[in-house]
N, C-alpha and C positions, 0 to 999 in steps of 0.2 A: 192468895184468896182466889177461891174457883171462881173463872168466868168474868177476870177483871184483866184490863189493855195491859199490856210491857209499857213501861214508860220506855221514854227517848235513849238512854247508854243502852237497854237493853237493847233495842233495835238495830243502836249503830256496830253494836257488836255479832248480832247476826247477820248483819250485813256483809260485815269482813270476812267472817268465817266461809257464808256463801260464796263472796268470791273466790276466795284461797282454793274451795271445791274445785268450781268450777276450773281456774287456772292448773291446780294438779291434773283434773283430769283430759283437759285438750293434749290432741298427741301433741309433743315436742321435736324441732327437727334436730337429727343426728348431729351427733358430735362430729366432727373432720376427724377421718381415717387418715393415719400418715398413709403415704404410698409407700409400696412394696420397696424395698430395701435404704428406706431414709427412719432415721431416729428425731423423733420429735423432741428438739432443744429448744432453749433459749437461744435467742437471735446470738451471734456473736460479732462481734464488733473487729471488724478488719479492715485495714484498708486496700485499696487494687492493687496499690504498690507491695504491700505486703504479701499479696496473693500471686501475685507476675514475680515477685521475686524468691518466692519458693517454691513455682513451679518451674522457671528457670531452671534453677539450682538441680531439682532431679532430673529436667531433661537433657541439661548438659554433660552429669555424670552418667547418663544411661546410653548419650549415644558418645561420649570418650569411650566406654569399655564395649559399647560394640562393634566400634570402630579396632578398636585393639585387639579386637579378638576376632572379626573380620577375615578370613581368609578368601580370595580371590579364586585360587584353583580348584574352587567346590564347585565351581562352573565351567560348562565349556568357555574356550577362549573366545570370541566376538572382534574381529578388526574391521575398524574403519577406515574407508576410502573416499576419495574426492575422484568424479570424471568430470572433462570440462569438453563441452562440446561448442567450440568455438568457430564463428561463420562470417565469413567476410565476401564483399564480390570481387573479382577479380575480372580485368577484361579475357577474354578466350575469341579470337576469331573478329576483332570490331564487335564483341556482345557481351554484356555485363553479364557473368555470370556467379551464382554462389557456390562458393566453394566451403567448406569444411576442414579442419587440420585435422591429420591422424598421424598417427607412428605405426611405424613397423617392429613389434614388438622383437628383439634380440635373443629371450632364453623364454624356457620354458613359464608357467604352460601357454599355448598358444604361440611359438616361436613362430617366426616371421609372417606372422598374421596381423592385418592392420589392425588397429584398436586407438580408441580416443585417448587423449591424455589424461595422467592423472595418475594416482600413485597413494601411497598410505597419509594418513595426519600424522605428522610427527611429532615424537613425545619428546619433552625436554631431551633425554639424552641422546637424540637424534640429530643434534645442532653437531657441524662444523666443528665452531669454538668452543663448544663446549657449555655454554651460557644458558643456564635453566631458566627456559621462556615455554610457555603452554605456545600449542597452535589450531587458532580457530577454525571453525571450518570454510569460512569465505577467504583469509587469508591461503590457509593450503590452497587452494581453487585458482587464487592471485600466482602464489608460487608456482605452480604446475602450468599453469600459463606461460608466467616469462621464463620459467625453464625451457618447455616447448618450443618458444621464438625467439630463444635465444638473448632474450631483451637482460636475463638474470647475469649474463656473462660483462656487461658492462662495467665500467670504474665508477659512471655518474650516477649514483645513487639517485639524487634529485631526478636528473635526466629520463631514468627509469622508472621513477615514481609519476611523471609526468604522463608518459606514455601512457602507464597504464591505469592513471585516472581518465582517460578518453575510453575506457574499455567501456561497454556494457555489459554489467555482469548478475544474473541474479539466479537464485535457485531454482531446479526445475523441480525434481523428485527425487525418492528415497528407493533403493530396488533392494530388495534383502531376500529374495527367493531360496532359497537352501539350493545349495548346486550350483549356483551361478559362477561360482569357482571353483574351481576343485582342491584346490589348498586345504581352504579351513571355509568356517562361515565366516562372508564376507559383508560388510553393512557399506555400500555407498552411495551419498550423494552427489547426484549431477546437479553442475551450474549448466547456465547456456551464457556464451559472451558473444556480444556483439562490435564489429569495431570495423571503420575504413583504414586500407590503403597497410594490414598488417604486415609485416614483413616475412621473409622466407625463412622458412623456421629452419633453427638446428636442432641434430638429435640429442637428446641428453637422458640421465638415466639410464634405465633399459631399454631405451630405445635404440633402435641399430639404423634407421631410418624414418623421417618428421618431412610432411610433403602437405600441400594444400590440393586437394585432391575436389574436384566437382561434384556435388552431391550426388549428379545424374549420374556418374560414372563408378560410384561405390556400389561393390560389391557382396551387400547384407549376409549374406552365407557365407562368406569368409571373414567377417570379422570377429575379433575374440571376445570371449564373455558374454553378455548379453549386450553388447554395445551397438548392437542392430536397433535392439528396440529402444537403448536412449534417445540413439542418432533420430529417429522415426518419431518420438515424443518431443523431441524437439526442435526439430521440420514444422510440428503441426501447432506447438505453442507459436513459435514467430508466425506462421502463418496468421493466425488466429489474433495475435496481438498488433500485426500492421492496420488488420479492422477496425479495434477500436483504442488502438494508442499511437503514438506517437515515435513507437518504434523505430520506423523508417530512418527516422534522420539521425539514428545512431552507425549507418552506415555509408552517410556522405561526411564528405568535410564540412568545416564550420559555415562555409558558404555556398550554395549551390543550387542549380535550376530545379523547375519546376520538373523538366525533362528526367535529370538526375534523380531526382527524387522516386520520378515514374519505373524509369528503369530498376530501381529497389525491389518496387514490388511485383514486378512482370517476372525476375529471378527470383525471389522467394517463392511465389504463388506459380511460376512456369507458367504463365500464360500472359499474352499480350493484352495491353489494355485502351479504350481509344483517348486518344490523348486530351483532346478538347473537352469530353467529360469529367477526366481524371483531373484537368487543371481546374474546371471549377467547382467540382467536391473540395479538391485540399481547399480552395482559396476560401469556401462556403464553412469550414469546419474554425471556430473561433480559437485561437491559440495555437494551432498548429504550427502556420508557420509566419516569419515575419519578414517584411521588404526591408532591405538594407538600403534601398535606396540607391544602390549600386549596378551596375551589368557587367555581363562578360567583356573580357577585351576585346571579341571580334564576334563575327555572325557564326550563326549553323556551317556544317560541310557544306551547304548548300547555297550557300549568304543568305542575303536577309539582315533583316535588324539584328541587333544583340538581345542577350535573354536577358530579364531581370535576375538578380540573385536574393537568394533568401537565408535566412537563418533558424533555428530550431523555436518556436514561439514556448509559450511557459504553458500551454493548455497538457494535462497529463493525462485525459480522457480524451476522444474524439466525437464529435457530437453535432450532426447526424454522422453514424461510421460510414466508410468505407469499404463494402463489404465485398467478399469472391464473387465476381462475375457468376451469376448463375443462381446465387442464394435470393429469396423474399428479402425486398426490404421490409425494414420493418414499418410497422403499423402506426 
C-alpha cells in the first residue's frame, strides 16, 4: 500500500543488511605475508629433543668426513715455540743484582749467539718413551726451564716437582712476525719466570753454553731471533707489576726483611729507593706482607737490633701502589 510504515521484521531486516554494507565496505587489514623464504604450514609438533637430536646427527657426519678428508699440507706449515725468559737476583759485588738465564746457542741459525731458552712444543711422538701424551703450553715453558737449570736431570721426581712449584711463572706474549726465524714461520710464546736463589744452569739441547748473565750487561744486538725484544717486554712487565702487585716476594725466600724485599725492587727498577719511605708504603699497602713474628738471628753489617721478618700476605693487588720514583701518584 503506497505511503504506509514497514512494520517491525521489515525494519530489522534492513537494518542487518545496512550493516553487512557498511562492514564489507571498511578497509580490512591485510592478511600476514609469510616472509621471503618460509612456507606457511601447520604448526608442527616436535620436541627440542627431537630437534637436538637430528641436528646432531648431521653435524656429526658433516664434520667425520671433513675431517677425513682434511688434508693438512694445503697449508703452509706453522711451528710452535715456547721462550722463557727467566729472572732471578743474584749477589754481584755485596749488590743484589738481576740477572736473566740465557744459552749460547750450539748450531745454526744464530750459532753461538745468546738466546733465551725454550724450544718447540712437543708432539706425542716427541716423547723419550715413546708414550702418546699432548704438551701444553705452560707445561713446555716448565720443561724448557728445568731442562735450562738442569733441575730435569735429577732421579727425585717429587724433589723437582717441588722446586719448580716455588717458580713464578705466567704468560707474557705471542710474537709471530714473519722472519723472525728464518727456518720456516715460527708462532711463540714467551712466559716470564720468576724465582729466588735459582741455581747454575746446565746446557742441555742445543745449547752449547746456559749462564745467568746480568741484565745490564746483555748484549741486545747480539742476541738471536728476536729475543731482544721479549727480554725488553719483559724487563718492563716485572717492572710494571712490582707497582701494583705483589710480585716482589716471588724473589725472596719464604721469610725475609723489609730491606730484602727493598733491595728486589732497587734491581728490577735499577734505581735506589729511600728506605724509611719504602718501609712504610709496603707496611701501609693491606696484604702485602705479613709479620711472622719472628727476627733475624743477629743485627745489620753495622749492628743494631735485628730485623723483623715477614712473609708473602694473601693481598694479589696493591693498594695504594707502589709506584717508579718519578711517576704522579695517583689522584
Amino acid at each position: 500500500m503506497a505511503g504506509s510504515e514497514p512494520d517491525g521484521s521489515q525494519q530489522s531486516q534492513q537494518s542487518r543488511q545496512s550493516r553487512q554494507l557498511r562492514r564489507s565496505a571498511s578497509p580490512q587489514p591485510p592478511a600476514p605475508v609469510p616472509s621471503a623464504g618460509l612456507v606457511s604450514a601447520a604448526p608442527m609438533e616436535r620436541t627440542t629433543g627431537d630437534v637436538e637430536t637430528a641436528a646432531g646427527s648431521i653435524d656429526e657426519a658433516a664434520e667425520a668426513a671433513f675431517l677425513a678428508a682434511y688434508d693438512p699440507r694445503s697449508y703452509e706449515p706453522i711451528a710452535v715455540t715456547v721462550d722463557v725468559v727467566a729472572l732471578t737476583i743474584r749477589i754481584v759485588e755485596s749488590r743484589p743484582t738481576l740477572h736473566v738465564l740465557l744459552v749460547r746457542r750450539g748450531h745454526p741459525p744464530f750459532a753461538r749467539r745468546w738466546a733465551l731458552p725454550g724450544g718447540f712444543v712437543r708432539q706425542p711422538a716427541d716423547h723419550p718413551d715413546g708414550v702418546s701424551r699432548d704438551e701444553d703450553l705452560p707445561q713446555a715453558a716448565v720443561r724448557e726451564l728445568a731442562e735450562e737449570t738442569g733441575l730435569a736431570a735429577s732421579t727425585d721426581q717429587q724433589a723437582v716437582d717441588r722446586r719448580l712449584a716455588r717458580v713464578y711463572l705466567e704468560q707474557l706474549a705471542t710474537y709471530g712476525t714473519p722472519g723472525r726465524d728464518p727456518r720456516m714461520r715460527v708462532i711463540s710464546v714467551a712466559y716470564l719466570a720468576f724465582a729466588p736463589d735459582l741455581p747454575d744452569p746446565t746446557a742441555g739441547g742445543d745449547a752449547a753454553t746456559a749462564a745467568w748473565v746480568p741484565v745490564g750487561d746483555v748484549n741486545r744486538d747480539r742476541m738471536a731471533f728476536d729475543h731482544a725484544r721479549i727480554l725488553d717486554d719483559a724487563l718492563e712487565r716485572a717492572s710494571s707489576k712490582l707497582e701494583y702487585s705483589p710480585l716482589a716476594t716471588a724473589f725472596v725466600a719464604a721469610e725475609f726483611t723489609i730491606t730484602e724485599l727493598r733491595e728486589v725492587y732497587e734491581a728490577v727498577w735499577g734505581q735506589p729507593l729511600h728506605a724509611p719511605n719504602f718501609h712504610r708504603k709496603v707496611l701501609s699497602a693491606p696484604g702485602f706482607v705479613e709479620d711472622t713474628g719472628a727476627t733475624t738471628a743477629r743485627g745489620g753489617a753495622r749492628g743494631g737490633r735485628r730485623a723483623r721478618l715477614y712473609r708473602a700476605g694473601t693481598a694479589r693487588l696493591l693498594h695504594p701502589a707502589l709506584l717508579r720514583p718519578g711517576q704522579e701518584e695517583p689522584r
